[in-house]
C-alpha positions in Angstrom: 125.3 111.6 53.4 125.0 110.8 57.4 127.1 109.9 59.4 126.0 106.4 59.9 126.1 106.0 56.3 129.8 106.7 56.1 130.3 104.8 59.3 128.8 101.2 57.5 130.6 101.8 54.7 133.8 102.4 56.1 133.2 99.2 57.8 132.1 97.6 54.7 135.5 98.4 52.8 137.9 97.0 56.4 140.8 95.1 55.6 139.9 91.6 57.0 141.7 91.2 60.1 144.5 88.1 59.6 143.1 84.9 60.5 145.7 82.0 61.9 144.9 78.3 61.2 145.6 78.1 65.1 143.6 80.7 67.5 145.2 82.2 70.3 143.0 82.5 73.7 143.4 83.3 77.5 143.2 79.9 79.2 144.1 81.2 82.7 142.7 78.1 84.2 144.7 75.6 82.2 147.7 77.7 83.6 146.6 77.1 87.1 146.5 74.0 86.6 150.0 73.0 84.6 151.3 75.2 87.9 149.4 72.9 90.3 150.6 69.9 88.4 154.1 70.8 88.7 154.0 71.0 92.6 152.7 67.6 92.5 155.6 66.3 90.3 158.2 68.2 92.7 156.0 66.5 96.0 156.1 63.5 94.9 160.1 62.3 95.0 159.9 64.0 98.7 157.3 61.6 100.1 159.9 59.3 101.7 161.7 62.1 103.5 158.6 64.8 104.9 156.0 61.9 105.2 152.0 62.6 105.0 153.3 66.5 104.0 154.3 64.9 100.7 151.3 63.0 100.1 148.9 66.1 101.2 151.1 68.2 98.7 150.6 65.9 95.7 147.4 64.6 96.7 146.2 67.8 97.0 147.3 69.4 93.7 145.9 67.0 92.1 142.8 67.1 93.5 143.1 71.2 92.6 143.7 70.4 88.9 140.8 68.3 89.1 139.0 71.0 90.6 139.8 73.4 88.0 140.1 70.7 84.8 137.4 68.2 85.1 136.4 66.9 81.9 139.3 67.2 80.7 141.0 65.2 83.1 138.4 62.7 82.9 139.0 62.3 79.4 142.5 61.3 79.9 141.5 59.2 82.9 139.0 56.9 80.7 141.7 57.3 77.6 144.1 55.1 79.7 141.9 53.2 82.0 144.0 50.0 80.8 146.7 51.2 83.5 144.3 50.8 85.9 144.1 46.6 85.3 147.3 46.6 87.9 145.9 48.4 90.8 142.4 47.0 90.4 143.8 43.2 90.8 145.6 44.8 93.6 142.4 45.5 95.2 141.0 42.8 94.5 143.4 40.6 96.1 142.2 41.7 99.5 139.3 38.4 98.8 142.4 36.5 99.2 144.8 38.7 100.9 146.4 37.1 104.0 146.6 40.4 105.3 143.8 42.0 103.9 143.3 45.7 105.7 147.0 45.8 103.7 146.4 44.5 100.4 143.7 47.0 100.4 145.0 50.3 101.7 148.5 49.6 99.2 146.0 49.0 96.4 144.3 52.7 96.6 147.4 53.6 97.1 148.5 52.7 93.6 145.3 53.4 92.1 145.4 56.8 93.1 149.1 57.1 91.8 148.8 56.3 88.7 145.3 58.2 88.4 147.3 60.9 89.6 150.1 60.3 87.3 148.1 60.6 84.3 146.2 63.9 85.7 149.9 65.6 86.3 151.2 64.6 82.7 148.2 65.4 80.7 148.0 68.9 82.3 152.0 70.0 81.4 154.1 69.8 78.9 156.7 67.4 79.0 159.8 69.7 78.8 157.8 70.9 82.1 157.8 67.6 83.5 161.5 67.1 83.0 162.1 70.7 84.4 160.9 69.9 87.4 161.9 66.4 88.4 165.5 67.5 87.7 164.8 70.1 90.3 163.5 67.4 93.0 166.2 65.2 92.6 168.5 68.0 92.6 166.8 69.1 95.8 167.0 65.2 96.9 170.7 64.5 95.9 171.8 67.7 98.2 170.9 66.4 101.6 173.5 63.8 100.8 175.9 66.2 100.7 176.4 66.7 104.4 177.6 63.3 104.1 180.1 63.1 101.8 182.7 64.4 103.7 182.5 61.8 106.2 182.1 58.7 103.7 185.3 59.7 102.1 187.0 59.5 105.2 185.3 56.4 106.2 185.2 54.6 102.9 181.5 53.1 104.1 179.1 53.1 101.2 176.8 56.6 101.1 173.7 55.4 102.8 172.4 59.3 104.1 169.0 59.3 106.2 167.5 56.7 104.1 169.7 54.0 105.4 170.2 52.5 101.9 172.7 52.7 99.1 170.6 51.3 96.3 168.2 54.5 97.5 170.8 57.2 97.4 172.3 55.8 94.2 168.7 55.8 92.5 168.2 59.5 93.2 171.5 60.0 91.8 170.9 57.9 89.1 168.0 59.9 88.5 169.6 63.1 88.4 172.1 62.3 85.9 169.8 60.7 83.2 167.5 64.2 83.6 170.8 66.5 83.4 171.1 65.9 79.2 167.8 66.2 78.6 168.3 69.5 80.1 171.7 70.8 78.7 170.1 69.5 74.6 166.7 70.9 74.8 166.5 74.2 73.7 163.2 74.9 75.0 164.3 74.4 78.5 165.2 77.7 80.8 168.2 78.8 80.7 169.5 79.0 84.2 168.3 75.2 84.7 170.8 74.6 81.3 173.8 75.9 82.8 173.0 74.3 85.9 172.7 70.9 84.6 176.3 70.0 83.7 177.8 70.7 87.1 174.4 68.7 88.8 175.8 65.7 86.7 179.1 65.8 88.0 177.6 65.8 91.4 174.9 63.2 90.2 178.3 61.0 89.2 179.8 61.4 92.8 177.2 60.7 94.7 176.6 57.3 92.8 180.6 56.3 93.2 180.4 56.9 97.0 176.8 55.0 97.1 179.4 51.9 95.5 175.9 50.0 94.3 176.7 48.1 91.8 173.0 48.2 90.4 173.8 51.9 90.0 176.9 51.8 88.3 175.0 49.2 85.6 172.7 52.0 85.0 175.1 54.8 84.6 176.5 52.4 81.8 173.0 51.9 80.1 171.6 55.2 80.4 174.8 56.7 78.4 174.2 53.8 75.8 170.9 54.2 75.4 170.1 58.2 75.6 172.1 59.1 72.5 170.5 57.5 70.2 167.5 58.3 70.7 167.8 61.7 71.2 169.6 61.9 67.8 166.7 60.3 66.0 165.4 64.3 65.8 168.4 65.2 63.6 167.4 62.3 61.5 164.8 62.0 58.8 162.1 59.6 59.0 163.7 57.1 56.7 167.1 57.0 58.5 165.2 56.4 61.9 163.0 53.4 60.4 166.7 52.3 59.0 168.3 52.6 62.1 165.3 51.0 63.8 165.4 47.9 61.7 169.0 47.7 61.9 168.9 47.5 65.7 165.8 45.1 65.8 168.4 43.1 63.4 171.2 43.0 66.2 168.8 42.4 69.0 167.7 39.0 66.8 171.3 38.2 66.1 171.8 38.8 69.7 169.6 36.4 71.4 171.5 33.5 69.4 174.3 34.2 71.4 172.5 34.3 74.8 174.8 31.8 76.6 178.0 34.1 75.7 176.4 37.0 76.8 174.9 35.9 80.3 178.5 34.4 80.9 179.8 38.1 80.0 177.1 39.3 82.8 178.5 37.5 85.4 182.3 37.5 84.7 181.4 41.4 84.5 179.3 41.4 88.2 182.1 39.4 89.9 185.4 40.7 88.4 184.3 44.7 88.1 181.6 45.4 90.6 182.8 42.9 93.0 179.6 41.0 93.5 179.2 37.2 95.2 177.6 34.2 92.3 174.5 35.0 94.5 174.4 38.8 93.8 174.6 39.0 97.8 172.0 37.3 98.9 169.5 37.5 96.2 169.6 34.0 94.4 168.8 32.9 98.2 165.1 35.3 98.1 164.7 33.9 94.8 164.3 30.2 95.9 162.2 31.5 98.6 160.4 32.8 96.6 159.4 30.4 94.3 158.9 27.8 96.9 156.5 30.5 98.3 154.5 30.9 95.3 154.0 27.2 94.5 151.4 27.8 97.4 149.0 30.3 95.5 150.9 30.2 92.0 147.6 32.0 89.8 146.7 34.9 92.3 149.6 34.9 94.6 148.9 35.8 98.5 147.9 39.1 98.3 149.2 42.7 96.9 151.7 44.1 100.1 150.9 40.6 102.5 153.9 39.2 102.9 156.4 41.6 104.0 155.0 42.7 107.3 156.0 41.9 111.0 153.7 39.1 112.3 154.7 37.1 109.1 156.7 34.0 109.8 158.3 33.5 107.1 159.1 37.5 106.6 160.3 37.4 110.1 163.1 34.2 109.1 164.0 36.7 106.1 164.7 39.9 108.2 166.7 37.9 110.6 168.2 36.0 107.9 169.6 39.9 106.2 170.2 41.2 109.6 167.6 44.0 109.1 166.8 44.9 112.6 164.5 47.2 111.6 162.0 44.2 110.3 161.6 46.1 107.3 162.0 47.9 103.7 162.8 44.4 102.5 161.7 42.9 99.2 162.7 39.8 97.0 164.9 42.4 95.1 163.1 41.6 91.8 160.1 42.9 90.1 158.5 40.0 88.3 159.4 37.6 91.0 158.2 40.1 94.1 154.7 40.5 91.7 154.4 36.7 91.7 154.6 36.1 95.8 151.8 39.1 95.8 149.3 38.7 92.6 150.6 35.0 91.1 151.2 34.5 87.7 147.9 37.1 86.6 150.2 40.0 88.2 152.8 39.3 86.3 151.0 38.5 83.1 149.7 42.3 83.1 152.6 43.8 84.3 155.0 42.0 81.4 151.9 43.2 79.2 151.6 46.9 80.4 156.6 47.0 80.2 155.6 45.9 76.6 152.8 48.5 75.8 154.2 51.3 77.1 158.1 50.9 75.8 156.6 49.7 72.4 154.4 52.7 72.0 156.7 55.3 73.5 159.4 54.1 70.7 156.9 54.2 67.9 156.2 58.0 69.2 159.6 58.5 69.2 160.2 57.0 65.4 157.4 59.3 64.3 158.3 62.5 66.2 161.1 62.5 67.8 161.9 65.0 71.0 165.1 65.0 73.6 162.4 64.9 76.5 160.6 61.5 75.1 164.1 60.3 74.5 164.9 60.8 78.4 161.7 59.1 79.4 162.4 56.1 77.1 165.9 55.7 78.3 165.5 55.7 82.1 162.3 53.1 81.4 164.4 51.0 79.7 167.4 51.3 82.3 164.4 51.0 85.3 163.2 47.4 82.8 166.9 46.2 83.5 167.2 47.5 86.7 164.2 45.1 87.8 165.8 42.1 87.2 168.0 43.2 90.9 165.2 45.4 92.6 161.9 45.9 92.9 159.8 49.4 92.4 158.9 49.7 89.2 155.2 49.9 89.7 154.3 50.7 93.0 152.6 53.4 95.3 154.0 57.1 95.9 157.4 56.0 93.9 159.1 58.5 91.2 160.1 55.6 88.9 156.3 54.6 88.5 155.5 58.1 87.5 158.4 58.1 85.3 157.3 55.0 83.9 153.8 56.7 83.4 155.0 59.7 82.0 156.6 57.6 79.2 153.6 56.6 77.6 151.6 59.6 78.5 153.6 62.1 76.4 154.1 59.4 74.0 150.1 59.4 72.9 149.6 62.8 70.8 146.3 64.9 72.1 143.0 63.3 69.9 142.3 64.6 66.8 140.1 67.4 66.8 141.1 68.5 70.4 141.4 72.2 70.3 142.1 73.0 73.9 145.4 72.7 74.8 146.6 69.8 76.8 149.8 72.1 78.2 147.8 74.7 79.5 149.6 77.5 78.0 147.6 80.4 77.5 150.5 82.1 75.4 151.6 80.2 71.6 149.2 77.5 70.6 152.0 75.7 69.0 151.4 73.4 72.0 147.8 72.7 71.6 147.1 69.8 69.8 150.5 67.9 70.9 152.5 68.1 74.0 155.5 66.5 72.3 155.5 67.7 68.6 159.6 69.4 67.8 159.8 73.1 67.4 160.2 72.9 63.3 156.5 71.2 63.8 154.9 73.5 66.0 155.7 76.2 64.1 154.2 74.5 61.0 150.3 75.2 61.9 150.6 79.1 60.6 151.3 80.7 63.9 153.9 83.7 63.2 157.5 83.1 65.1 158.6 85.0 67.6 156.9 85.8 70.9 153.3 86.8 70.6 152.3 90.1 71.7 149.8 91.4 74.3 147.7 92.7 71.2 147.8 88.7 69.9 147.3 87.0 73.6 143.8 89.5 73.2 
């Protein structure tokens, strides 16, 4: 018999080699471009502070993920166009702008946020996404420190180089909310774990000596709301609906009592965080305000038009505040700063888009719970409250926007079918067909535990 005939049959009578449900394949690309997508998330929060180095830096990783993921990202892109309905009537507006070189330049500006929002998210996981915006505001929170010493002595507010105590208490806001999503999540790093307690002490100081009240409200809600939520993974699924029901139930009960409350609210403001019946100053911008938009009250006067030197009655406001600076002033509300710039459309789609994204985002989290989805859910909701006293929510180059984004991004599961993963690993598919499935789940596709080996990663 020849040698060739022993050779086929040997090969005839081969073991079949073990076939997973899930195949494992070299996607360096994909991890170029979770990489690129996480120096866009840790450029981002450092726009105020290095300028147009920021935006080059987060601009241009996007553009490189782009580059290197362009159906893909596309996809996504068409997948949540309806996010685009904000920043399109912001462009828009510029027919009717009174200022409209503004109106349009703050309207790309937001469109090409939130198109880059939804490039970052769908190209990293969400554990990645936490990762490194606890980093950035870490990074953020520790120029303040210089500071400190001197506020103490002083006993003036902590205001640092951004001249503002509402912005200093944000990033420290920020900080802490990330810091338990760090500490419970297993799949996080675990130098960043160990780090995370002792960056929430930090994040606590630096919001006591910021004395925003806003901030402190915050700090309360984030600690009511995070638990829960986060448990809802040691739950099973009839024990979340239950306790989903139950607090639907209390919210209805709730609004029966609305007088009781509101008068809670404001004994609460004036008696704890020391704040004037007119929440200094902002009842006052409130009148104006609505006086101002009885002038255009559909389409408003035009996204970014008012606030801007040249403006009479922006001019009467600044001098009003004593901001010498004539600007980084706003009607310190969302809804009612969205009805001076787009009228009563604006705030129509951005009431409809709070509703979309929190609804679907807690549905996600009902289904398939994860710690990093609870974070994301919490600080929305917090950042919903937080808008009845400032603006921000949705608006260019701001981390609260991509936070906001990143809620309902990770909340939507990959499309079925989709076999290349959305995270970019090249290592453990566990990840490819959702970004936010919990480790029991991921493991539940036929994929051995353990870490793969070079033989597996081929």
């Amino acid at each position: 018999m020849s040698r060739d005939t022993l050779a086929s049959k040997r090969t005839d009578f081969a073991p079949a080699p073990r076939n997973f449900q899930v195949k494992l394949v070299r996607l360096p690309i994909s991890v170029s471009a979770e990489g690129l997508a996480c120096v866009a998330t840790l450029a981002l929060p450092f726009i105020n502070i290095v300028g147009p180095i920021g935006v080059l830096a987060f601009f241009g990783s996007t553009s490189l993920v782009l580059m290197l993921r362009p159906l893909p990202s596309m996809r996504e892109l068409l997948r949540f166009s309806p996010l685009f309905l904000l920043p399109v009537l912001a462009i828009l507006s510029t027919i009717w702008s009174e200022a409209p070189q503004r109106s349009m330049r703050s309207g790309l500006e937001l469109l090409l946020t939130i198109g880059a929002g939804i490039v970052i998210c769908r190209n990293m996981r969400p554990e990645r996404f936490i990762l490194c915006l606890f980093v950035a505001m870490l990074l953020i929170s520790a120029t303040v420190a210089p500071n400190i010493p001197q506020c103490i002595a002083t006993k003036y507010p902590l205001t640092a180089s951004w001249g503002s105590k509402n912005q200093v208490g944000l990033f420290g806001f920020l900080l802490f909310a990330l810091s338990p999503a760090i500490i419970f999540d297993r799949l996080q790093p675990w130098p960043a774990r160990l780090i995370a307690p002792l960056a929430a002490v930090y994040a606590l100081l630096v919001c006591y000596l910021a004395q925003s009240g806003g901030t402190t409200s915050c700090l309360v809600l984030m600690m009511i709301a995070f638990p829960p939520l986060a448990l809802l993974a040691a739950m099973k699924p009839p024990l979340r609906i239950a306790l989903v029901v139950i607090t639907l139930l209390l919210i209805l009960g709730a609004s029966f009592f609305l007088s009781d409350i509101s008068a809670a609210i404001t004994d609460f403001r004036t008696t704890v965080l020391n704040k004037d019946a007119t929440l200094t100053g902002r009842t006052y911008l409130w009148d104006f305000a609505d006086r101002l938009s009885a002038g255009s009250p559909i389409l408003g006067h035009g996204y970014f038009a008012f606030w801007r030197q040249g403006n009479i009655d922006a001019e009467g406001l600044w001098r009003w505040g004593g901001i010498a600076a004539r600007g980084g002033f706003n009607f310190h509300n969302a809804f009612v700063g969205m009805r001076v710039d787009l009228g009563i459309v604006g705030v129509v789609i951005l009431a409809g888009s709070c509703v979309a994204v929190m609804l679907g985002a807690l549905s996600r989290q009902v289904i398939a719970p994860s710690t990093a989805l609870a974070c994301l859910i919490s600080i929305t909701l917090v950042n919903y409250v937080r808008t009845y006293v400032e603006e921000g929510l949705v608006s260019p180059f701001s981390v609260v926007t991509l936070v906001w984004l990143a809620t309902i991004l990770y909340a939507l599961p990959a499309r079925l079918g989709q076999s290349e993963p959305v995270s970019g690993e090249r290592v453990r598919a566990y990840v490819a067909d959702d970004p936010i499935r919990p480790r029991k789940e991921r493991w539940s596709a036929g994929i051995p535990r353990g870490r793969p080996s070079r033989r597996m990663l081929g």
